[in-house]
C-alpha positions as CSV (number, residue, x, y, z in Angstrom):
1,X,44.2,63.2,129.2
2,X,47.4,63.7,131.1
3,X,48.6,60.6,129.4
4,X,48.1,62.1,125.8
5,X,50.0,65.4,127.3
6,X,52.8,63.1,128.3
7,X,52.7,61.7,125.3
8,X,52.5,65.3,123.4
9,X,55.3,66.5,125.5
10,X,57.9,63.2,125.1
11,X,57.4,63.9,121.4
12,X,58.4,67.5,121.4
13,X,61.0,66.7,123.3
14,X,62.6,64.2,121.2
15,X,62.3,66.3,118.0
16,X,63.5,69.4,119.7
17,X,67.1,67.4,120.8
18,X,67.3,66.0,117.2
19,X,67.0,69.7,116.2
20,X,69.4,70.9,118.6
21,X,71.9,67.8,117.8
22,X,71.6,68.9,114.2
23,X,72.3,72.8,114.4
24,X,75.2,71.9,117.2
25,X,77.1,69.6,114.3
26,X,78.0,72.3,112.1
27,X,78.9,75.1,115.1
28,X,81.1,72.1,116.9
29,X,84.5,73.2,115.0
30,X,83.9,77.0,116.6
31,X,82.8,76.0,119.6
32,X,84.3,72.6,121.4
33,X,82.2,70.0,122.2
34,X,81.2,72.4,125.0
35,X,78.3,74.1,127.3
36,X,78.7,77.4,124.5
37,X,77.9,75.0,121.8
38,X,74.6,73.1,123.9
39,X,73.6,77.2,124.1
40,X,74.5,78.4,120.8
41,X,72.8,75.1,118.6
42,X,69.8,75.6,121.0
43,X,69.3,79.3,120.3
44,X,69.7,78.4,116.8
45,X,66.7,76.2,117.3
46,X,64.7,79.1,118.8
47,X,64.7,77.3,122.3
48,X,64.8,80.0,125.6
49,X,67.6,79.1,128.0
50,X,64.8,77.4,130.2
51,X,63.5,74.7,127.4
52,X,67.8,74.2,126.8
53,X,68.0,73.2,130.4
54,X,65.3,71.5,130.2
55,X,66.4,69.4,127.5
56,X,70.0,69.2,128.5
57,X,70.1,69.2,132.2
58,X,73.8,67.8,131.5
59,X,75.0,70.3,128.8
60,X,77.4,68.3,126.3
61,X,77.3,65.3,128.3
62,X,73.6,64.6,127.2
63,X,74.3,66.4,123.6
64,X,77.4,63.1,123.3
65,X,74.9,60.8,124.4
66,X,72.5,62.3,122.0
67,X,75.2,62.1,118.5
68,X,76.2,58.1,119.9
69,X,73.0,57.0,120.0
70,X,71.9,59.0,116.7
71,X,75.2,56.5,115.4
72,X,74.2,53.3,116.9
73,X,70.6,54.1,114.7
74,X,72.8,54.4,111.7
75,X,74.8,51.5,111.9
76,X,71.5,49.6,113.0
77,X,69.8,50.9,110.2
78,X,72.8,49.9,107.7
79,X,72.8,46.3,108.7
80,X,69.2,45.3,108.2
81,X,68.5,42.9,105.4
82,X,69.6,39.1,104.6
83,X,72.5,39.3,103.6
84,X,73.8,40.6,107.0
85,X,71.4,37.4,108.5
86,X,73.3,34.9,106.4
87,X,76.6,35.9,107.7
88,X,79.0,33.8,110.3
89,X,79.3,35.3,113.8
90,X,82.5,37.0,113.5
91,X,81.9,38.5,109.9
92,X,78.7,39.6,111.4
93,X,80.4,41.5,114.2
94,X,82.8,43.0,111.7
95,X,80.5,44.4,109.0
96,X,78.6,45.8,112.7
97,X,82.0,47.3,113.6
98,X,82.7,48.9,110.1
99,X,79.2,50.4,110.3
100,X,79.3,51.9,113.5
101,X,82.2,53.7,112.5
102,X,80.6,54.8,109.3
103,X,77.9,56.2,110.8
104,X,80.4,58.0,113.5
105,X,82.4,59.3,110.4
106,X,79.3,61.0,108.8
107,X,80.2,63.9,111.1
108,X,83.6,63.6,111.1
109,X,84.8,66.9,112.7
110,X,82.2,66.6,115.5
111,X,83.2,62.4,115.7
112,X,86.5,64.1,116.3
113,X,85.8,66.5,119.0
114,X,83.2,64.2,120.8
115,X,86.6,61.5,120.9
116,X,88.4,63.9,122.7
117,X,85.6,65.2,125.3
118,X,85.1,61.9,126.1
119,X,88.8,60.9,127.1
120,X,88.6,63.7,129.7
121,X,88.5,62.4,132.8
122,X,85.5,63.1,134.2
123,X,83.7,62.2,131.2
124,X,85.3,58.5,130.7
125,X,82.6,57.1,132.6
126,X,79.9,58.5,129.7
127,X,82.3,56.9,127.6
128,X,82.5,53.6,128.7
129,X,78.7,53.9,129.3
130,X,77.7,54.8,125.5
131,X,80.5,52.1,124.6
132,X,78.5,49.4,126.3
133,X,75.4,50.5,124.7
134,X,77.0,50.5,121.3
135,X,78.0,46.8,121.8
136,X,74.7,46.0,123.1
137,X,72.7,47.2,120.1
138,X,75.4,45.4,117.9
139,X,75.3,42.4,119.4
140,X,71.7,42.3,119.8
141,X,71.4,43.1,116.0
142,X,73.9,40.2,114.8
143,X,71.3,37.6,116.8
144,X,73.5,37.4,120.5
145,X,70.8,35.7,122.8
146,X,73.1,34.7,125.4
147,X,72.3,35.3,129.1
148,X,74.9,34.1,131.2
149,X,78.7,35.1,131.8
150,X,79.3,35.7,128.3
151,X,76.6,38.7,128.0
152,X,78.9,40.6,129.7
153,X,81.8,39.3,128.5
154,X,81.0,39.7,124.8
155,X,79.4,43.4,125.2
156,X,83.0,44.6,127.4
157,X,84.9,43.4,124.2
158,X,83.1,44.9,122.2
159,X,83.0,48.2,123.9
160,X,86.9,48.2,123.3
161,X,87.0,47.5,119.9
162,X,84.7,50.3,118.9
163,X,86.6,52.8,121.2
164,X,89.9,51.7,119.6
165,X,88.7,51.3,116.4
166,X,87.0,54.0,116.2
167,X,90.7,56.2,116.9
168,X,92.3,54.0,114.7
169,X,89.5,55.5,111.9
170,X,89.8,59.0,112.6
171,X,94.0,58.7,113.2
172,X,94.4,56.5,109.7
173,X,91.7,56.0,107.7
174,X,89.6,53.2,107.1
175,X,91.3,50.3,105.8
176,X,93.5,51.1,109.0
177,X,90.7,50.3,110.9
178,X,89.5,47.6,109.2
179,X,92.7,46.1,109.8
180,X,92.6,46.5,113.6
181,X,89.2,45.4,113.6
182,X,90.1,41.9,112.3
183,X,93.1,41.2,114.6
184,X,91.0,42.1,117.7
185,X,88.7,39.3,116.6
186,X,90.6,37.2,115.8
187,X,92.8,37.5,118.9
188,X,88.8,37.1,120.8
189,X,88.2,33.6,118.8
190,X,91.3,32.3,119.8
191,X,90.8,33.2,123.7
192,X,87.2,31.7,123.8
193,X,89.1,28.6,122.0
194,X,91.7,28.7,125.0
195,X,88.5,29.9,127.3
196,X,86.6,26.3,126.3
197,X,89.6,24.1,127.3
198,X,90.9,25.9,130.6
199,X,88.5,25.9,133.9
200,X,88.9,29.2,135.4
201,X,89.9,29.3,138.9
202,X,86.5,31.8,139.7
203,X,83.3,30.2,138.7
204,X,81.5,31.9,135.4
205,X,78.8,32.2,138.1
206,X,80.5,34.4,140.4
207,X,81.7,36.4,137.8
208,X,78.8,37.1,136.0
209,X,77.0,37.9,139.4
210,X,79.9,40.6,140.0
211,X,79.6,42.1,136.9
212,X,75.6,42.1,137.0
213,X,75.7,44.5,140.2
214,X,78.9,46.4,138.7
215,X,75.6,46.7,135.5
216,X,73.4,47.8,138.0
217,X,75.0,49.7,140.5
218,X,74.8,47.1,143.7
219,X,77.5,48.8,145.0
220,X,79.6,50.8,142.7
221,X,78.6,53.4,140.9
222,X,77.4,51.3,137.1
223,X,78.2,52.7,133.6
224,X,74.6,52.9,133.0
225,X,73.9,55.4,136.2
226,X,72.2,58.7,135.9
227,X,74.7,61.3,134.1
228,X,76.4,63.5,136.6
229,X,76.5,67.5,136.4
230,X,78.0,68.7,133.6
231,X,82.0,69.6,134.7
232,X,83.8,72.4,133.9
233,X,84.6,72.1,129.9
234,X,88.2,73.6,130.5
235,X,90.7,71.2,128.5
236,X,88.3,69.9,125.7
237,X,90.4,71.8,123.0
238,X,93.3,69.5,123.7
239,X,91.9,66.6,123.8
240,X,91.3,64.6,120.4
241,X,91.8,60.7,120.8
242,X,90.0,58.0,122.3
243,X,92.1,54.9,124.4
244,X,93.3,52.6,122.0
């Protein structure tokens, strides 16, 4: 029984965010990407303050997480089918690229203030965090199996062409970014050329075990570690790039 009410209760839940995450899009111009809009979007929903808390513990810092991962779905979504199968490695990563940022640029003016609350910096570790995740699902999706040092390597990146492409898109337009998009990997091919012929002077091995228990938090603090409490959301309004 009490797994049934779990189950009951993990469904409300998630419905009630994607409720919330859809009544904050259109209120994000008035408000900031801010605590006021977590409150306002949930009223809107009908939730009490104690069910938005509930929801949100984080404020905006779980709503973000909530819009980048509603994105990666899209973009997921978009590149199903054979004819994104049949594709070459790189031209798989670049369609992946171009429909992340699609799916960012269905909500443009809340893509836009989600950039800039994420370059605060408190907040950049969120970033980097939903970054990662982004590339993970990508790569996942154009048939990356790999488990050694280049599972990290591949998915860090990553992480930075979506960040910078994803500026480049809002500052310039599309075809700006597609542009971008095709010199980073290109410039990436030709390193893992130069990568094949040079032996690095630190073993893959060592490096991948650093970068495993920077992953997981053995010691510093991981990008994938709990959220923090929300910070004060002074400063959003400024703020309205991402680090190219």
């Amino acid at each position: 029984m009490s797994e049934i009410v779990s189950d009951h209760q993990r469904n409300w839940a998630e419905a009630a965010e994607q409720r919330v995450l859809d009544a904050a899009l259109p209120l994000v111009t008035d408000c900031g990407w801010t605590s006021r809009l977590v409150a306002r979007a949930a009223e809107a929903c009908g939730l009490n303050p104690g069910d938005a808390e509930l929801l949100f513990p984080n404020g905006p810092r779980d709503l973000a997480a909530l819009m980048s991962r509603r994105c990666d779905a899209r973009a997921l979504q978009a590149l199903e089918g054979p004819d994104f199968a049949g594709l070459k490695v790189r031209e798989k990563i670049a369609r992946a690229v171009e429909a992340r940022l699609d799916a960012a640029i269905q909500d443009e003016p809340a893509a836009r203030r989600l950039a800039g609350f994420l370059t605060l910096p408190q907040n950049m570790g969120l970033g980097l965090q939903l970054a990662w995740e982004s590339a993970d699902k990508l790569w996942r999706r154009a048939g990356d199996v790999a488990t050694d040092e280049n599972h990290y390597s591949k998915r860090a990146i990553l992480a930075g062409i979506l960040m910078s492409a994803l500026a480049v898109r809002l500052q310039h337009g599309p075809e700006a970014a597609q542009a971008f998009t095709a010199r980073r990997i290109e410039n990436v091919m030709s390193f893992e050329k130069l990568k094949s012929r040079v032996k690095p002077p630190v073993s893959m091995e060592t490096l991948a075990a650093a970068l495993a228990r920077v992953r997981y938090g053995e010691p510093a603090a991981a990008p994938s570690a709990p959220l923090a409490a929300p910070a004060d959301d002074a400063g959003e309004e400024g703020a309205q790039g991402l680090p190219g």
